[in-house]
N, C-alpha and C positions, 0 to 999 in steps of 0.2 A: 077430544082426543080419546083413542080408543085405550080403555082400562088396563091392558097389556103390555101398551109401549109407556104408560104412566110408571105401571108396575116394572118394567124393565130400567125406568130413569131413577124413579126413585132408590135400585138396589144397584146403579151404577154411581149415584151419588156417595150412597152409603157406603161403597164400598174403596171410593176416594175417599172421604174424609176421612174413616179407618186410616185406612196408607197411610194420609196427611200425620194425624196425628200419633201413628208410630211411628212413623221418619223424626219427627217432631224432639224424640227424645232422643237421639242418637247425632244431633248435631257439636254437642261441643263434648273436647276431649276427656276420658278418662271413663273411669269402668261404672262409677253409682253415680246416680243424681246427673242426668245429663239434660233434664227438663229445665229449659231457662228460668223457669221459677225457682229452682233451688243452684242455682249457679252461684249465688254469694257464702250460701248456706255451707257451717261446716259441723256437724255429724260425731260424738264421741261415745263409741262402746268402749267401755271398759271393766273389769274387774278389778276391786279395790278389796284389800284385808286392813282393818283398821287397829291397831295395837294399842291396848289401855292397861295398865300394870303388870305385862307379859301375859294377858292372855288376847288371843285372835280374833278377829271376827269377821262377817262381809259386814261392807257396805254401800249401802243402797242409794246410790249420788242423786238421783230421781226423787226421792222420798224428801229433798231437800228443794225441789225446782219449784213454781208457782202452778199453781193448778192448768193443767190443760197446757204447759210449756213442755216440750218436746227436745226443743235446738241445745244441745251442751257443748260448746266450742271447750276450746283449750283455754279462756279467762273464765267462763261462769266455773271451768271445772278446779283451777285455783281459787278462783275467790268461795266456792265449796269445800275446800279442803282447806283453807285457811280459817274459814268458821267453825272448822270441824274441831280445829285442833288447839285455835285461841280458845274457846267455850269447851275445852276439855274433856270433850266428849270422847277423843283418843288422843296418845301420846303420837303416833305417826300413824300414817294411812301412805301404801304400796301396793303400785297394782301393775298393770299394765293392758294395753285395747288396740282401738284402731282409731284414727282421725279419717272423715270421709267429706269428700268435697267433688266441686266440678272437676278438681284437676289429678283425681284418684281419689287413692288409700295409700295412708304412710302410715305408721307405727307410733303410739304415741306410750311412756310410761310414767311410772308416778313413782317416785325415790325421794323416801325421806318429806313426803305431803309434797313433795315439788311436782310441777308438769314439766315433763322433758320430753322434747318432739325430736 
């Protein structure tokens, strides 16, 4: 085969699987995480102030996850805020974030150490 039409196939391949796999991410509904690898997956930013004897602080919900653990759904992020506050380490923890999933973003906050979606 002449090296031309090789070099023509090969950047007509490449340039399908491209496409392929940015169509790839835009199949199922909602604005983040549409790659079906993260389609069970749900996603929690937030900001947290933790309250210990009336004085404020952040807190760092991360700082508490296993090494190299990333995924904070709305139960690791209670059962983090229930460790936080049984071991006294604050009296409440309030914040408020986003929950992220295949099927969007909703609003998620934290009142009184509780998760409220």
């Amino acid at each position: 085969m002449h090296p031309s039409v090789l070099s023509a196939v090969q950047i007509a391949v490449t340039l399908a699987l491209v496409a392929w796999m940015i169509t790839g991410f835009t199949h199922l509904p909602g604005r983040w995480l549409r790659w079906k690898m993260f389609c069970r997956a749900n996603f929690t930013i937030v900001t947290l102030t933790g309250t210990k004897d009336g004085r404020a602080e952040p807190v760092n919900v991360y700082d508490y996850l296993s090494p190299g653990s990333f995924i904070l759904g709305p139960p690791q992020l209670q059962a983090i805020l229930s460790y936080l506050t049984r071991n006294d380490h604050y009296d409440r923890v309030d914040g408020h974030g986003r929950l992220l999933n295949a099927a969007g973003e909703r609003s998620i906050e934290v009142r009184d150490s509780r998760v409220v979606l």
